[in-house]
C-alpha positions in Angstrom: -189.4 105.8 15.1 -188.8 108.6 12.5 -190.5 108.5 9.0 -186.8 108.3 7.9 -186.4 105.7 9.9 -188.9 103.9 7.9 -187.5 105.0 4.8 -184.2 103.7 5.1 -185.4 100.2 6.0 -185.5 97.4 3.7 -188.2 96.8 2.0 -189.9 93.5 3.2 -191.6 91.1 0.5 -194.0 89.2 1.5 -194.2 86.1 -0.8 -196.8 83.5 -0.3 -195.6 80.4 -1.3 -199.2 78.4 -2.1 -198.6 74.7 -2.3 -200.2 73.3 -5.4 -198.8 69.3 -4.9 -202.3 68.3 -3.6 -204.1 69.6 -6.6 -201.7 68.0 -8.6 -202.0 64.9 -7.1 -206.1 65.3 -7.6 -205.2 65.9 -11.6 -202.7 63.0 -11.5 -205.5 60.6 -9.9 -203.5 60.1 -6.8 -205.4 57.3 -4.7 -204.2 58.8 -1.5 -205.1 62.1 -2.1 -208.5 61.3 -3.8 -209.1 59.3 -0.6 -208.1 62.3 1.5 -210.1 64.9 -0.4 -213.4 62.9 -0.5 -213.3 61.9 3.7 -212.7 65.7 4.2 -215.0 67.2 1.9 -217.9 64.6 0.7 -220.1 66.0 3.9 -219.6 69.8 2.1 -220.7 68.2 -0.6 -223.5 66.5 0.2 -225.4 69.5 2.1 -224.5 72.0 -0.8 -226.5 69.5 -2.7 -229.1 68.5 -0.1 -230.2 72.3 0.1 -231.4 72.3 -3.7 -232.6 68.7 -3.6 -234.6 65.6 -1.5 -233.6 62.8 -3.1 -230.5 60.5 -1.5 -230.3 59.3 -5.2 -230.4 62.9 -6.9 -227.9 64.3 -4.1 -225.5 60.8 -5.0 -225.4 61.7 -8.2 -224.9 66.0 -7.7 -222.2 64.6 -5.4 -220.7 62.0 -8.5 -220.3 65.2 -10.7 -219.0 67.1 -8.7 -216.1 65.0 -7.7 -215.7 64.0 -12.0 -215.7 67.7 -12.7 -212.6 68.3 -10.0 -210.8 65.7 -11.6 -211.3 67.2 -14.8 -210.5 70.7 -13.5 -208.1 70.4 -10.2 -205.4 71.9 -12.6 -207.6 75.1 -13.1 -207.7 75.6 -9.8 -205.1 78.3 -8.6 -205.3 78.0 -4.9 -205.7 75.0 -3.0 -207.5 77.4 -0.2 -210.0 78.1 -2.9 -211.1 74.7 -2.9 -213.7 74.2 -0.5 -215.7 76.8 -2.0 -215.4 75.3 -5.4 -216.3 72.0 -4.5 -219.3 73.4 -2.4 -220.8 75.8 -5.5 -220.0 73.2 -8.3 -222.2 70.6 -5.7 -225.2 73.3 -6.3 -225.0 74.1 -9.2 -224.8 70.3 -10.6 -228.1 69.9 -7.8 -229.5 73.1 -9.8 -228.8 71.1 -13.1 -230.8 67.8 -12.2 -233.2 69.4 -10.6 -233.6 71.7 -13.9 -233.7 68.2 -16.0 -236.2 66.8 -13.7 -238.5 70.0 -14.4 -238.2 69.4 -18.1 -239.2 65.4 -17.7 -242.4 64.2 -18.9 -243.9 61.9 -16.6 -245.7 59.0 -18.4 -247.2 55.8 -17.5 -245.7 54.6 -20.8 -241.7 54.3 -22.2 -243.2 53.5 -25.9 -245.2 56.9 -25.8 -241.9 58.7 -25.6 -240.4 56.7 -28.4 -240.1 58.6 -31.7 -241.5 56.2 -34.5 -237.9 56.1 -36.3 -236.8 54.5 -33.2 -238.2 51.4 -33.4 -236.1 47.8 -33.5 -236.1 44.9 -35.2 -238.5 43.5 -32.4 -241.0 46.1 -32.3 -241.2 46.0 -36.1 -241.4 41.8 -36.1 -244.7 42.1 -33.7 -246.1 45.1 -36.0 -246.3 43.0 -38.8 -247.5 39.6 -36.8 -250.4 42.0 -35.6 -250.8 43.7 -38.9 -251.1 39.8 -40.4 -253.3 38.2 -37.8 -255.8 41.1 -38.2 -256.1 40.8 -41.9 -256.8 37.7 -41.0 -258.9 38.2 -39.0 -260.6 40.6 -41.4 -261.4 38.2 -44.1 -262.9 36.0 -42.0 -265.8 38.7 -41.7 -268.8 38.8 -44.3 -267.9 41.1 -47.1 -269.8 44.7 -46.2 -267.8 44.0 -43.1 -264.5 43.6 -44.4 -265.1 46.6 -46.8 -266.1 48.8 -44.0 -263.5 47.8 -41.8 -260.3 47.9 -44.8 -262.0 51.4 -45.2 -262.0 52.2 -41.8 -258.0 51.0 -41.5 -257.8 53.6 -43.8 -259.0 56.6 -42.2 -261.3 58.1 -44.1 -262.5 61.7 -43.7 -265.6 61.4 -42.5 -268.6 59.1 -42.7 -270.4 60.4 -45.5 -267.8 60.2 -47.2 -267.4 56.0 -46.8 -271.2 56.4 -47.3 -270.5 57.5 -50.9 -267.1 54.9 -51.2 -268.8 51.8 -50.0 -272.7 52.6 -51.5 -273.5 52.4 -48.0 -276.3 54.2 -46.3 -274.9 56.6 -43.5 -277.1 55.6 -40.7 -276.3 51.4 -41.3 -272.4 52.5 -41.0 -272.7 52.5 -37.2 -274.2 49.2 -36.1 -272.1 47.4 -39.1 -269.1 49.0 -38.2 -270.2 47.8 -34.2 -270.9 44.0 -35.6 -267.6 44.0 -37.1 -265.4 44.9 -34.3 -267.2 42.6 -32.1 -266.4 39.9 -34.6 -262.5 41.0 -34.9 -262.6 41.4 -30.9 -264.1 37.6 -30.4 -261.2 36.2 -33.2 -258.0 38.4 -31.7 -259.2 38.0 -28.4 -257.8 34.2 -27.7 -254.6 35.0 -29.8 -253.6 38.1 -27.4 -254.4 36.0 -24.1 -251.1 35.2 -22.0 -251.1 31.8 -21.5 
């Protein structure tokens, strides 16, 4: 064939005609298609996520946002041929994300240490002040030096000498008076904070 030849022929368009329905379906919260879509793809899923973590619970729940961030972006999505690859980098990335969370945790032994004081309830402030009122109690059950030294030591002070000077104290009896009073509180709160 000449190069005229090819000249003179018609000029062939080649139009490919991508079918969008099943991403629309996805949008539109089609059972069928959701059904579909997860049986065909969930294993994709679940290794894309697996690679970046070890836990069957972190990989469900890399998997869970993954499938809530295609319904919220199936429309986005241009070419249904495209979506394989989508589904299998948002499943890292959303592993990459909880493990990045996980890596920012603060392991603790105790809930109430991660608490910020403002965030306290009705409950927590209700035991506060039944503690607060069964040590001062307690407290003026003690002989008086006691009770000054421990309201003084409630208190905070700044240093020894200093409740030395405050209570007319001597320094060196602050020790063994402070050590007689808590013994004292200890042996009064003791029976009151026993389980029964």
């Amino acid at each position: 064939m000449s190069v005229l030849a090819y000249a003179e022929a018609p000029a062939t368009v080649v139009t490919d005609v991508i079918d969008r329905g099943p991403l629309e379906k996805l949008a539109a919260g089609d059972e069928a298609t959701w059904h579909a879509t997860v049986r065909r793809y969930e294993g994709l899923l679940r290794s894309a996520a697996r690679v970046v973590l070890r836990s069957d619970a972190d990989v469900d729940e890399a998997v869970q946002r993954t499938w809530v961030l295609l319904l919220r972006n199936a429309t986005k999505i241009n070419d249904p041929r495209a979506l394989p690859g989508w589904l299998s980098t948002t499943a890292r990335r959303e592993a990459l994300a909880i493990l990045r969370g996980q890596q920012r945790a603060v392991p603790t032994e105790d809930v109430a240490d991660q608490v910020a004081p403002d965030d306290r309830d009705m409950a927590t402030d209700l035991m506060d002040r039944e503690l607060r009122a069964a040590l001062d109690r307690a407290v003026s059950n003690l002989p008086e030096t006691q009770q000054r030294i421990v309201r003084a030591l409630l208190r905070e002070p700044e240093s020894y000498d200093a409740l030395s000077l405050e209570l007319g104290i001597p320094r060196g009896s602050l020790g063994p008076l402070r050590g007689r009073a808590v013994k004292a509180l200890r042996a009064q709160l003791e029976p009151s904070l026993r389980v029964a």
